[in-house]
PQR file of N, CA, C, O and H, with PARSE charges and radii, in Angstrom:
ATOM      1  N   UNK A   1     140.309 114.532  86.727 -0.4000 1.5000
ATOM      2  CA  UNK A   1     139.480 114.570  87.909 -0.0000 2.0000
ATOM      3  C   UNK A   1     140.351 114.973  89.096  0.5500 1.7000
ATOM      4  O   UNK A   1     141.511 114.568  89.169 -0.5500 1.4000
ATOM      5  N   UNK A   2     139.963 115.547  89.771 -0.4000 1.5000
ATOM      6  CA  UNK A   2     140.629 116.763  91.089 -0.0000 2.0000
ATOM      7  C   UNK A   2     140.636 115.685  92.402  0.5500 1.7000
ATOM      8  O   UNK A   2     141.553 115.608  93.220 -0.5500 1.4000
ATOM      9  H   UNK A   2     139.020 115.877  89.712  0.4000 1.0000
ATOM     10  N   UNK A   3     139.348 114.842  92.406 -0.4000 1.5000
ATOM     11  CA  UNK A   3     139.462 114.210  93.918 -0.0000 2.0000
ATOM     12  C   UNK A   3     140.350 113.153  93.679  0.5500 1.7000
ATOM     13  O   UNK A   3     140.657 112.581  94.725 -0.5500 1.4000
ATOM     14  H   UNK A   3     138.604 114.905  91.742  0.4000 1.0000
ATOM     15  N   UNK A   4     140.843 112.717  92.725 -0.4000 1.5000
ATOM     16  CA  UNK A   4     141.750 111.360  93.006 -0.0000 2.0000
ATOM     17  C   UNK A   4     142.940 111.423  93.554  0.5500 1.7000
ATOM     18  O   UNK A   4     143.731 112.280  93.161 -0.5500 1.4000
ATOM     19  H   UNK A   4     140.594 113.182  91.875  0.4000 1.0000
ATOM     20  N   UNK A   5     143.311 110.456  94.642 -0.4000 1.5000
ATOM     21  CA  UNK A   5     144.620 110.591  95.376 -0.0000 2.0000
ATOM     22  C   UNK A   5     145.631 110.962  94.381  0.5500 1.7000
ATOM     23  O   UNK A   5     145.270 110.868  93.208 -0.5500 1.4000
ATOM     24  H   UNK A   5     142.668 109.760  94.962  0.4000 1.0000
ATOM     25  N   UNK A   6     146.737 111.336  94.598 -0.4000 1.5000
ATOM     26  CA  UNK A   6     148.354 111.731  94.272 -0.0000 2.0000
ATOM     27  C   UNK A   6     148.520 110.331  94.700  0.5500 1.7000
ATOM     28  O   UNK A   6     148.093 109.754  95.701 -0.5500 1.4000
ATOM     29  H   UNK A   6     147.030 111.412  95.551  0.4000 1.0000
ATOM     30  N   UNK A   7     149.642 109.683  93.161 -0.4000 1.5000
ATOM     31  CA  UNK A   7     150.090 108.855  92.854 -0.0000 2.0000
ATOM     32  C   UNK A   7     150.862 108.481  93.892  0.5500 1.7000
ATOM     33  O   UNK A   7     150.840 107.311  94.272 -0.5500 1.4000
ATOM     34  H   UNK A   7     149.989 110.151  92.348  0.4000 1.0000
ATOM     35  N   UNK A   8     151.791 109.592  94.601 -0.4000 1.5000
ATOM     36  CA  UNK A   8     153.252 109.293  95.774 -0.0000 2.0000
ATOM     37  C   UNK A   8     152.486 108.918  96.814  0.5500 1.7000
ATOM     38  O   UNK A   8     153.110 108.297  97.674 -0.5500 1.4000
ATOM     39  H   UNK A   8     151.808 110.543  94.292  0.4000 1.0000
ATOM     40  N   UNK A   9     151.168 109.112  97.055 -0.4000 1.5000
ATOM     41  CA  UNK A   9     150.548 108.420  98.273 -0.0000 2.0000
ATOM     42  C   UNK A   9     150.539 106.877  98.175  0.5500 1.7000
ATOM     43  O   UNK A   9     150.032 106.182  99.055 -0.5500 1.4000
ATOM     44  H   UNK A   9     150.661 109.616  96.356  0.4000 1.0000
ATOM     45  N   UNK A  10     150.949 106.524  97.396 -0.4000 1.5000
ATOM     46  CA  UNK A  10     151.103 105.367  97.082 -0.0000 2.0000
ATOM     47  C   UNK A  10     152.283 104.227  96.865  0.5500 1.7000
ATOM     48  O   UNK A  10     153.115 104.496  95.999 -0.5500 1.4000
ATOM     49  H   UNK A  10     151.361 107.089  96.681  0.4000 1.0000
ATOM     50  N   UNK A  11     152.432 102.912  97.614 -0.4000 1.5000
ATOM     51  CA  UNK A  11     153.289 102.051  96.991 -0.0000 2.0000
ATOM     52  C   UNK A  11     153.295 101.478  95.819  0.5500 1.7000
ATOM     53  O   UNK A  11     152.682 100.436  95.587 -0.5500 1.4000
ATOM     54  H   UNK A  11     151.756 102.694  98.318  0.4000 1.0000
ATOM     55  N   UNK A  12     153.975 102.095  94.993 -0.4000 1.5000
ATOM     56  CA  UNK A  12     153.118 101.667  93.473 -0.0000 2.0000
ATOM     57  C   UNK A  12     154.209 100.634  92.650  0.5500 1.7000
ATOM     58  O   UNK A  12     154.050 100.299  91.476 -0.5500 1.4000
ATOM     59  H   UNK A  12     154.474 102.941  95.182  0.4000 1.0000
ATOM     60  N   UNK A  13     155.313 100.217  93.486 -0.4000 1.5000
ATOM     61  CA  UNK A  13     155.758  99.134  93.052 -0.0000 2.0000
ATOM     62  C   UNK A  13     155.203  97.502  93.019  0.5500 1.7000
ATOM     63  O   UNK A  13     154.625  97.060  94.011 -0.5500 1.4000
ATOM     64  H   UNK A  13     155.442 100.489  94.440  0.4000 1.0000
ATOM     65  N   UNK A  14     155.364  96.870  92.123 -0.4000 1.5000
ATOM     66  CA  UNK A  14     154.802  95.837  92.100 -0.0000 2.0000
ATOM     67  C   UNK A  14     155.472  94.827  91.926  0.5500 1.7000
ATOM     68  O   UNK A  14     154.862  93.806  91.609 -0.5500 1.4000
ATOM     69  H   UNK A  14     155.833  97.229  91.316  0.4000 1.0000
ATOM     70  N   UNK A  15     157.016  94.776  92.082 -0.4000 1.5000
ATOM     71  CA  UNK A  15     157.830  94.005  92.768 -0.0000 2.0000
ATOM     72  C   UNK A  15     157.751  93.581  91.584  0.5500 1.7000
ATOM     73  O   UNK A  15     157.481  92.421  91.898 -0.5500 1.4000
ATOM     74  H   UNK A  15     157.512  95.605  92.339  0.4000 1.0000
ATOM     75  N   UNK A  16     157.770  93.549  89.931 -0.4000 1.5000
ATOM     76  CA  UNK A  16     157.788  92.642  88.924 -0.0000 2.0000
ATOM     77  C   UNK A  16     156.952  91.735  88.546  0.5500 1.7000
ATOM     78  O   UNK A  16     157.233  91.088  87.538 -0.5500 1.4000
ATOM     79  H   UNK A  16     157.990  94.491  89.676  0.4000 1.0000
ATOM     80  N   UNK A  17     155.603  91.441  89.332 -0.4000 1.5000
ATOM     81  CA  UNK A  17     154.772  90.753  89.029 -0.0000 2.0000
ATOM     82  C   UNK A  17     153.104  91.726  88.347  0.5500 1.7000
ATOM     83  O   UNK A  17     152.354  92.303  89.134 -0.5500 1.4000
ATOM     84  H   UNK A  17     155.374  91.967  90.151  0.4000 1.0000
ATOM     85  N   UNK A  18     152.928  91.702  87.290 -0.4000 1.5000
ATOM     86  CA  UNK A  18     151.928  92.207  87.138 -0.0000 2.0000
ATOM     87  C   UNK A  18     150.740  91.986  87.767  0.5500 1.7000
ATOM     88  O   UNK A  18     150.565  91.029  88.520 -0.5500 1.4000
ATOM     89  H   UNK A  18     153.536  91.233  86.650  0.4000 1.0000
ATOM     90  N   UNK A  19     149.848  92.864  87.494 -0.4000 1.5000
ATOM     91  CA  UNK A  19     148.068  93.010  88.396 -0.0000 2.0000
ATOM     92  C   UNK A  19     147.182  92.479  86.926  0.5500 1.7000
ATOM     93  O   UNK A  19     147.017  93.043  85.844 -0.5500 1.4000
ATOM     94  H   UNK A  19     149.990  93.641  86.881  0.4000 1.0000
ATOM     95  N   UNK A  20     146.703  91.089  87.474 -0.4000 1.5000
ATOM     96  CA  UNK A  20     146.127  90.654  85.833 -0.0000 2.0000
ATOM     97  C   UNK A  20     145.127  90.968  86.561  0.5500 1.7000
ATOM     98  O   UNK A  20     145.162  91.024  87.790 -0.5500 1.4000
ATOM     99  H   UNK A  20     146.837  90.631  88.353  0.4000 1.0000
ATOM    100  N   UNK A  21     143.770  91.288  85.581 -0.4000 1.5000
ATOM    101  CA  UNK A  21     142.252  91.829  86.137 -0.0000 2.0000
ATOM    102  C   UNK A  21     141.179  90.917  85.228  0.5500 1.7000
ATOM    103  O   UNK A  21     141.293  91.193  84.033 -0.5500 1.4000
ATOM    104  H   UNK A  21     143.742  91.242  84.582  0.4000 1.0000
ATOM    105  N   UNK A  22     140.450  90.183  85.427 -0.4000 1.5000
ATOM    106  CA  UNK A  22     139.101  89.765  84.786 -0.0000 2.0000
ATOM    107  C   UNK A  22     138.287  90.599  84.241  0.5500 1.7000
ATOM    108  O   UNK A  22     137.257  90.489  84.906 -0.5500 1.4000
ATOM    109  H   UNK A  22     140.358  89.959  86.397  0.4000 1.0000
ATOM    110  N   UNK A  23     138.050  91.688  83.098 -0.4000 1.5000
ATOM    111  CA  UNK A  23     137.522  92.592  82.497 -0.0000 2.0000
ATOM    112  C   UNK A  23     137.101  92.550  81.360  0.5500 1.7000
ATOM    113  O   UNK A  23     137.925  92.560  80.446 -0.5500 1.4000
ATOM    114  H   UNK A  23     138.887  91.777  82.558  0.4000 1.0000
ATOM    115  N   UNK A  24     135.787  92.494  81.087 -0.4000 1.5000
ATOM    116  CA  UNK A  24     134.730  92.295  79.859 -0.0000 2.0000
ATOM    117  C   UNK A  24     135.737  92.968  78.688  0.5500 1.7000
ATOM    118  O   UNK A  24     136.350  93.765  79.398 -0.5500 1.4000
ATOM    119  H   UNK A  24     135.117  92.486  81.830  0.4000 1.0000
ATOM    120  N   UNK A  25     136.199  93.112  77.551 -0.4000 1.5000
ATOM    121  CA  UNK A  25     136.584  93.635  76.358 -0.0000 2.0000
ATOM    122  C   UNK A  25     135.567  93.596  74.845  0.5500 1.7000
ATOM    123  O   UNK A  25     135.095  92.541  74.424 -0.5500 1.4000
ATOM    124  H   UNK A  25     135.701  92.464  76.975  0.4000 1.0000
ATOM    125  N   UNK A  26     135.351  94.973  74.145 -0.4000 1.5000
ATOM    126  CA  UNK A  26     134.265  94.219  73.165 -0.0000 2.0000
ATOM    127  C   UNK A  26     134.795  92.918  72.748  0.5500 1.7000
ATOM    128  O   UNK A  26     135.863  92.498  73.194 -0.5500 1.4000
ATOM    129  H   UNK A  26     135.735  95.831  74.487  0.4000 1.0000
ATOM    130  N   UNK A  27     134.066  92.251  71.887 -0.4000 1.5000
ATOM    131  CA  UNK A  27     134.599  91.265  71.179 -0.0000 2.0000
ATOM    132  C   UNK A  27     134.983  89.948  72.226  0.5500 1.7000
ATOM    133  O   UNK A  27     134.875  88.777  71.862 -0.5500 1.4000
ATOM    134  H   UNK A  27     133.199  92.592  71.524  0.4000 1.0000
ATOM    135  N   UNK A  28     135.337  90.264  73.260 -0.4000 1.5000
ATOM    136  CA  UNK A  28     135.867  89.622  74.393 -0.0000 2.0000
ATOM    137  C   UNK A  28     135.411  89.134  75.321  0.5500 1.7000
ATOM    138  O   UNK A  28     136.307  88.672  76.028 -0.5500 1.4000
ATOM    139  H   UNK A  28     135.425  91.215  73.556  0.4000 1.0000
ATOM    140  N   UNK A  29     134.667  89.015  75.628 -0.4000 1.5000
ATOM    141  CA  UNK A  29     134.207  88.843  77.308 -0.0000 2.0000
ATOM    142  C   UNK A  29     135.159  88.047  78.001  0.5500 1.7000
ATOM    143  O   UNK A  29     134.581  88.034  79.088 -0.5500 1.4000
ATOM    144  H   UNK A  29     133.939  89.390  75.054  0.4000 1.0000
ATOM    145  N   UNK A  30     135.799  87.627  78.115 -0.4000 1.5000
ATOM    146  CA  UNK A  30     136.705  86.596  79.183 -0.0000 2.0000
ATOM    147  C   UNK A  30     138.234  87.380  78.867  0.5500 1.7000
ATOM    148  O   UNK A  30     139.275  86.747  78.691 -0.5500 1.4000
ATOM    149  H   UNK A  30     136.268  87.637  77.232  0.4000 1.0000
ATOM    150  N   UNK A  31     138.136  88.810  78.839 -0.4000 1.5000
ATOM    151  CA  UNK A  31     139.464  89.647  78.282 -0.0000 2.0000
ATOM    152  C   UNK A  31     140.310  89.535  80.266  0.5500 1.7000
ATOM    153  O   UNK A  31     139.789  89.272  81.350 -0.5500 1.4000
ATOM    154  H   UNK A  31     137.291  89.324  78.982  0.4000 1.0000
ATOM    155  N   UNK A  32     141.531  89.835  79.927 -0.4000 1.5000
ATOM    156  CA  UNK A  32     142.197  89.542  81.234 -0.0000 2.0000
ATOM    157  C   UNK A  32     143.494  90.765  81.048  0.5500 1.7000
ATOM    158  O   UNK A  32     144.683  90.447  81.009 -0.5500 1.4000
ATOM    159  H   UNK A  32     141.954  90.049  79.047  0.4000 1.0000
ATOM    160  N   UNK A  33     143.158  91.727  80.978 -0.4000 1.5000
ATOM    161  CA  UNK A  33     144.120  92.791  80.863 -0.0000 2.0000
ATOM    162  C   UNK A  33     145.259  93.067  81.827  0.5500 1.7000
ATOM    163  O   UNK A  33     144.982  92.777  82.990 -0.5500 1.4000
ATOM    164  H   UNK A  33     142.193  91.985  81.010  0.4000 1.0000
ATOM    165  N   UNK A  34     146.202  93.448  81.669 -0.4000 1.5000
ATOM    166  CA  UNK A  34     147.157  92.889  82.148 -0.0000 2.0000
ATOM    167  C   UNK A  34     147.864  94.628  82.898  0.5500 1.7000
ATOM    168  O   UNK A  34     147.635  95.550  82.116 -0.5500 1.4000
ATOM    169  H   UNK A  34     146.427  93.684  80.723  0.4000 1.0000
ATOM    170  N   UNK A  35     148.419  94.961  83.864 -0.4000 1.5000
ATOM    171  CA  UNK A  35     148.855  96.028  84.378 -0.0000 2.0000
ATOM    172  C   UNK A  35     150.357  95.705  84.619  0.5500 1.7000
ATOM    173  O   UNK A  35     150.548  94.593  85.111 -0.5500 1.4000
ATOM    174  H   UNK A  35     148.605  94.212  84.500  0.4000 1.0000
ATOM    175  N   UNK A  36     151.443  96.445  84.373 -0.4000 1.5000
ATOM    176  CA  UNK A  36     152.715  96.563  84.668 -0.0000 2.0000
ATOM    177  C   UNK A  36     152.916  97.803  85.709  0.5500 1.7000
ATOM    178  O   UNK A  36     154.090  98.097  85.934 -0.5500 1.4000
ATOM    179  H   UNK A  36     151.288  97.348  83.973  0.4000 1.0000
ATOM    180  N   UNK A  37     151.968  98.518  86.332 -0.4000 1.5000
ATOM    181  CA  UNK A  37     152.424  99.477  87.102 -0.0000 2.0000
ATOM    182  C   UNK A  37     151.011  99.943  87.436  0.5500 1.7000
ATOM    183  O   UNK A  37     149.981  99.692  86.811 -0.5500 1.4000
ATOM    184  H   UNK A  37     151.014  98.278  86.149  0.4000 1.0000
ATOM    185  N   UNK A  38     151.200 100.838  88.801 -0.4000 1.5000
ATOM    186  CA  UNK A  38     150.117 101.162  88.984 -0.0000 2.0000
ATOM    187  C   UNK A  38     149.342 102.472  88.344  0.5500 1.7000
ATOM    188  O   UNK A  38     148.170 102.806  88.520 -0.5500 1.4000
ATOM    189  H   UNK A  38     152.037 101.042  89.309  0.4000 1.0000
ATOM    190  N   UNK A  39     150.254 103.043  87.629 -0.4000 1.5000
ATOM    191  CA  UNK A  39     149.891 104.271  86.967 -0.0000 2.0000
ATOM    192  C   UNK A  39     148.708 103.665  85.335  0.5500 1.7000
ATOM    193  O   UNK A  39     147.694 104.265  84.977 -0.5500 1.4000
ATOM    194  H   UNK A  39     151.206 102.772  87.486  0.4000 1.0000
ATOM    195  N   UNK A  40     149.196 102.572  84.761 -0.4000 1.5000
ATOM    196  CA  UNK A  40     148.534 102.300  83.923 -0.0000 2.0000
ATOM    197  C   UNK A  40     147.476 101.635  84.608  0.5500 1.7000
ATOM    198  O   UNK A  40     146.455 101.445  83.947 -0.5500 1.4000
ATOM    199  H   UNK A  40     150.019 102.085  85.051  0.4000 1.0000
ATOM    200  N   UNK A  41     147.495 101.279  85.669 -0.4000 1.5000
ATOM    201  CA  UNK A  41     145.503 100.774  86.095 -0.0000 2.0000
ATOM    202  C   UNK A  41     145.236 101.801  86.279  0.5500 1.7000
ATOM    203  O   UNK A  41     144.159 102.114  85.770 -0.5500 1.4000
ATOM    204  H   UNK A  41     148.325 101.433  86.206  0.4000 1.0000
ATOM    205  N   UNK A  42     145.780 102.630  86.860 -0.4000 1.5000
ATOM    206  CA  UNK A  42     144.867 103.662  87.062 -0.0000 2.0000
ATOM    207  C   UNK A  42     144.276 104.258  86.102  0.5500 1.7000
ATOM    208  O   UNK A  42     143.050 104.374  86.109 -0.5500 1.4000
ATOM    209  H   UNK A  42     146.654 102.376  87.273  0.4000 1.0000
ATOM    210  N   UNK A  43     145.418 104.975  84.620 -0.4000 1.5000
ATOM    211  CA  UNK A  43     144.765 105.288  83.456 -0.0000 2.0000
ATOM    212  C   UNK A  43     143.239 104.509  83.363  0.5500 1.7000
ATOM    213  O   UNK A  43     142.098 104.908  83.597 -0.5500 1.4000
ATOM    214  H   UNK A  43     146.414 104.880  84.614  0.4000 1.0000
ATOM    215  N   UNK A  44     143.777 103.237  82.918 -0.4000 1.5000
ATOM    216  CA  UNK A  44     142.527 102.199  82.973 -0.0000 2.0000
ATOM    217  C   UNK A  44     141.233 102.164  82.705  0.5500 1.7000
ATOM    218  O   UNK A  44     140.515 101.987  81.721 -0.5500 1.4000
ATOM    219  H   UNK A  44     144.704 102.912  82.729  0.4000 1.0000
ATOM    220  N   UNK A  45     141.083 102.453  84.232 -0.4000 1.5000
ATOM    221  CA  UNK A  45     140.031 102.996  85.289 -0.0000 2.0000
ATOM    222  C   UNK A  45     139.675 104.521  85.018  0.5500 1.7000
ATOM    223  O   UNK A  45     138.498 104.859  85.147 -0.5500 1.4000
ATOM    224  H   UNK A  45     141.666 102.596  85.032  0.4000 1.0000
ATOM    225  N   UNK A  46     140.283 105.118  84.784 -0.4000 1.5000
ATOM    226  CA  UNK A  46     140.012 106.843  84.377 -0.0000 2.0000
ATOM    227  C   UNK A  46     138.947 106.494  83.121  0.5500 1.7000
ATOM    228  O   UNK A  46     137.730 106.680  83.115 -0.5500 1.4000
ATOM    229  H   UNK A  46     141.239 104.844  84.680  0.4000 1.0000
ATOM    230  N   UNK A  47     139.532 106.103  82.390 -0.4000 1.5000
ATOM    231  CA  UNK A  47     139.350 105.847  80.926 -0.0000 2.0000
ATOM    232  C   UNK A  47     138.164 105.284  80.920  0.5500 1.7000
ATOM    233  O   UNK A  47     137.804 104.893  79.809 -0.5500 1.4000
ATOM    234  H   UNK A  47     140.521 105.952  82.395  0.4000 1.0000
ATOM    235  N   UNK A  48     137.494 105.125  81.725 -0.4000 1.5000
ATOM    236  CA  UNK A  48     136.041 104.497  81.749 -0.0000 2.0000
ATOM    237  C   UNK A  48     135.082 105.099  82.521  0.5500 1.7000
ATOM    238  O   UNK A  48     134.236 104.466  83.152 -0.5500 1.4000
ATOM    239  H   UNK A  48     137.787 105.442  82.627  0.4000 1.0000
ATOM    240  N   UNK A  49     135.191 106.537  82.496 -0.4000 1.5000
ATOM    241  CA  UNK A  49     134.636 107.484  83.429 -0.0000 2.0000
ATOM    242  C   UNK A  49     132.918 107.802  82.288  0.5500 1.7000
ATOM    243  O   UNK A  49     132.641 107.536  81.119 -0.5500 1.4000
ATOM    244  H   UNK A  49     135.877 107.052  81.983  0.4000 1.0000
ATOM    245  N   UNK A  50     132.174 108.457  83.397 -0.4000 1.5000
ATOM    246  CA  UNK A  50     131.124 108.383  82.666 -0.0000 2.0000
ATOM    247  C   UNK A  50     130.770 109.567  81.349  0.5500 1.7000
ATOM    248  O   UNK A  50     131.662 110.388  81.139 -0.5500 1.4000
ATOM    249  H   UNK A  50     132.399 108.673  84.347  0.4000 1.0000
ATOM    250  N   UNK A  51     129.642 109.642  80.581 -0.4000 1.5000
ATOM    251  CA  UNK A  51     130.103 111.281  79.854 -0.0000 2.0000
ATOM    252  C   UNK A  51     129.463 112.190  80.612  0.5500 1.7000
ATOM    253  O   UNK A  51     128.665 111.785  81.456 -0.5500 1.4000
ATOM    254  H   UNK A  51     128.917 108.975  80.751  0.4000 1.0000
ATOM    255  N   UNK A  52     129.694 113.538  80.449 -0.4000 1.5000
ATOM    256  CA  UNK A  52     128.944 114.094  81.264 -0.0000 2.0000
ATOM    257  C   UNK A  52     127.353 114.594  81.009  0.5500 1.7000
ATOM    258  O   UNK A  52     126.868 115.653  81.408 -0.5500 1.4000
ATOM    259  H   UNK A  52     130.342 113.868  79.763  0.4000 1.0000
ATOM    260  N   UNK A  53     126.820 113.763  80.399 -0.4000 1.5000
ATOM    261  CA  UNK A  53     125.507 114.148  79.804 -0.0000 2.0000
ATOM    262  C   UNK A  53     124.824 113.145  80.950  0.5500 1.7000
ATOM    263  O   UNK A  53     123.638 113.404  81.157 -0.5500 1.4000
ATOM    264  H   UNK A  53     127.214 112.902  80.075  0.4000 1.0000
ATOM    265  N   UNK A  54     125.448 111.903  81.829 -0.4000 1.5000
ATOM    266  CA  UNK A  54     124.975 111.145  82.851 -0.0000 2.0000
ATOM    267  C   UNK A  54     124.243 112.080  83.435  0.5500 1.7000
ATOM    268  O   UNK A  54     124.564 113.167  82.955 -0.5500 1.4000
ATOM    269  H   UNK A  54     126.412 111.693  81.662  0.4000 1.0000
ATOM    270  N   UNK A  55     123.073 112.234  84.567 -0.4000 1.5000
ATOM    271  CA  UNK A  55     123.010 112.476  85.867 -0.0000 2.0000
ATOM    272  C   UNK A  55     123.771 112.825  86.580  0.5500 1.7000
ATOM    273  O   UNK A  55     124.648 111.963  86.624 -0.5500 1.4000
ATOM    274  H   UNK A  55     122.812 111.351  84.957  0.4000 1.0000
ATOM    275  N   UNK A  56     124.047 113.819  87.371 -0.4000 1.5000
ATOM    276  CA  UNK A  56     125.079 113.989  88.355 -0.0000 2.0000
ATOM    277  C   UNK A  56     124.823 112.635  89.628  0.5500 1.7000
ATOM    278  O   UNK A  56     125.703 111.892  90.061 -0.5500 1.4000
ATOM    279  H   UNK A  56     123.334 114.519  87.335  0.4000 1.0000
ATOM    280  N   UNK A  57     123.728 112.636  89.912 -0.4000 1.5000
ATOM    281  CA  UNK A  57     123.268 111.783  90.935 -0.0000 2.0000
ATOM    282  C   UNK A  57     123.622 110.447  90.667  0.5500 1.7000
ATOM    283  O   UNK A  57     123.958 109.660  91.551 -0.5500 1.4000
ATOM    284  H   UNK A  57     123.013 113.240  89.560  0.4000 1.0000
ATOM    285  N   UNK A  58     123.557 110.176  89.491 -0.4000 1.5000
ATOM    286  CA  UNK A  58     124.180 108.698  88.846 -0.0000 2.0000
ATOM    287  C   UNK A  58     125.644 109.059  88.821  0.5500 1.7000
ATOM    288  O   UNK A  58     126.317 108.731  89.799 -0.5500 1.4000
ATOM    289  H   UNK A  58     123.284 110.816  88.772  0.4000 1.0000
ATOM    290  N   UNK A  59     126.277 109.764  87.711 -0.4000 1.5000
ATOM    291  CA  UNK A  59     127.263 109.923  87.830 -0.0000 2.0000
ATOM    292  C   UNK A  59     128.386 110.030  89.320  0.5500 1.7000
ATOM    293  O   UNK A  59     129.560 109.663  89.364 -0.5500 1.4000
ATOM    294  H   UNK A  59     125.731 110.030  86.918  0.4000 1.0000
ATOM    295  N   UNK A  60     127.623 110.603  90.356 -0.4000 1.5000
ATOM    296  CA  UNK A  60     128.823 110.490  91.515 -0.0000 2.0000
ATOM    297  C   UNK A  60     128.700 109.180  92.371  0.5500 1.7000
ATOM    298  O   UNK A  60     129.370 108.972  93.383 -0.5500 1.4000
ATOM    299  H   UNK A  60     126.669 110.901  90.320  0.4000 1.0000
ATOM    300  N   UNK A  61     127.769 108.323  91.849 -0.4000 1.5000
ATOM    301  CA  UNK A  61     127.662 107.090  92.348 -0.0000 2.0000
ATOM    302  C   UNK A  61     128.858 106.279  92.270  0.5500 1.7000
ATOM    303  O   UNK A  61     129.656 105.846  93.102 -0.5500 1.4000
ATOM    304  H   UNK A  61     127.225 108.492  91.027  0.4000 1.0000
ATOM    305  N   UNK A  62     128.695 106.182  90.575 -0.4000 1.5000
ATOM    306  CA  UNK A  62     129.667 105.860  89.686 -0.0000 2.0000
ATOM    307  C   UNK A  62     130.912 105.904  90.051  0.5500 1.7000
ATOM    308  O   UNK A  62     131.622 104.937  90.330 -0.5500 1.4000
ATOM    309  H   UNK A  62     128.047 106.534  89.899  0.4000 1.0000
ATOM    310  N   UNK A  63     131.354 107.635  90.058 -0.4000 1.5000
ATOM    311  CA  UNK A  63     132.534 108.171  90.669 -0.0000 2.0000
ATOM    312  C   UNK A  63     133.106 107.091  92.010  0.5500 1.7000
ATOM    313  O   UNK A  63     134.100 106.370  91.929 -0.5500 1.4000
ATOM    314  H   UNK A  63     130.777 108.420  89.831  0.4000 1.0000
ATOM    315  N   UNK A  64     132.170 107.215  93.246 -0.4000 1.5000
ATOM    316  CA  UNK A  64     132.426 106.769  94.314 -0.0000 2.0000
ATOM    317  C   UNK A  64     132.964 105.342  94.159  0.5500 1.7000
ATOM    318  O   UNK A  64     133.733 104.896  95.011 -0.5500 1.4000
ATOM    319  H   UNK A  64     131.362 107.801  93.312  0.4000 1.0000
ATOM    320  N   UNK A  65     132.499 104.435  92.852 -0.4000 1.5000
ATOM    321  CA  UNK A  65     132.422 103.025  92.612 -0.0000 2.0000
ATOM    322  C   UNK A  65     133.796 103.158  92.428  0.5500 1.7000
ATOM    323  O   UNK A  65     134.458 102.430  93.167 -0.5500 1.4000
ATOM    324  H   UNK A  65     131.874 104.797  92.160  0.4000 1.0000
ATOM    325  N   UNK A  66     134.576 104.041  91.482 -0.4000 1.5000
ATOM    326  CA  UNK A  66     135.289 104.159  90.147 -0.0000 2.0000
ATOM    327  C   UNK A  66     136.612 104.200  91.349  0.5500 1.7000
ATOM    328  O   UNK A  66     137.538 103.478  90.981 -0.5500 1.4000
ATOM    329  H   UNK A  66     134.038 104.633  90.882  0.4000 1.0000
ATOM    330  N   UNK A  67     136.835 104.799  92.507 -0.4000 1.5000
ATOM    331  CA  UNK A  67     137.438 105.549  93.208 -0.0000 2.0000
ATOM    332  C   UNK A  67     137.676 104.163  94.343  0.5500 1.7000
ATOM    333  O   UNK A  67     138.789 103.869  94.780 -0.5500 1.4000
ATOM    334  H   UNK A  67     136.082 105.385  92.807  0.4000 1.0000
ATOM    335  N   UNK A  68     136.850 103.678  94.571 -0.4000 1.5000
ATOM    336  CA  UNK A  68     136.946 102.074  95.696 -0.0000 2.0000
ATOM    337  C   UNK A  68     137.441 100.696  94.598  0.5500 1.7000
ATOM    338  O   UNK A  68     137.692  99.533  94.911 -0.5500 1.4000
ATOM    339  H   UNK A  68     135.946 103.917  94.216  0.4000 1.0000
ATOM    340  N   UNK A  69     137.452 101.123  93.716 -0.4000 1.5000
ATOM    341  CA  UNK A  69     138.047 100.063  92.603 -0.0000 2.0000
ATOM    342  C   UNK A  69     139.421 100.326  92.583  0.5500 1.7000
ATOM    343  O   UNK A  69     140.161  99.685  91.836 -0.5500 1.4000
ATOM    344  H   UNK A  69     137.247 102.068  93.462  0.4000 1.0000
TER
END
């Protein structure tokens, strides 16, 4: 995806403490995934983009959600 910031705009150190997140997993619901950097949340978050058979109108909703997360 083209609109997402450049990584160097970013402080993406995390001083050694990971970013734990509260996030549904199949099988899981009370899953707590765990981030060591900010490049792997971000993957993350990519990785849960919509297909493109969505709506565009839904889909850039989405986007906008995906992007403030």
């Amino acid at each position: 995806m083209t609109d997402w910031p450049d990584l160097s705009a970013f402080d993406t150190g995390r001083a050694g403490v990971p970013l734990i997140l509260p996030w549904p997993m199949p099988g899981y619901p009370g899953a707590m995934p765990t981030f060591d950097d900010f490049a792997a949340w971000r993957e993350f978050i990519l990785a849960r983009s919509l297909d493109p058979a969505v709506p565009e109108i839904v889909a850039a909703k989405y986007r906008r959600a995906q992007r403030l997360y």
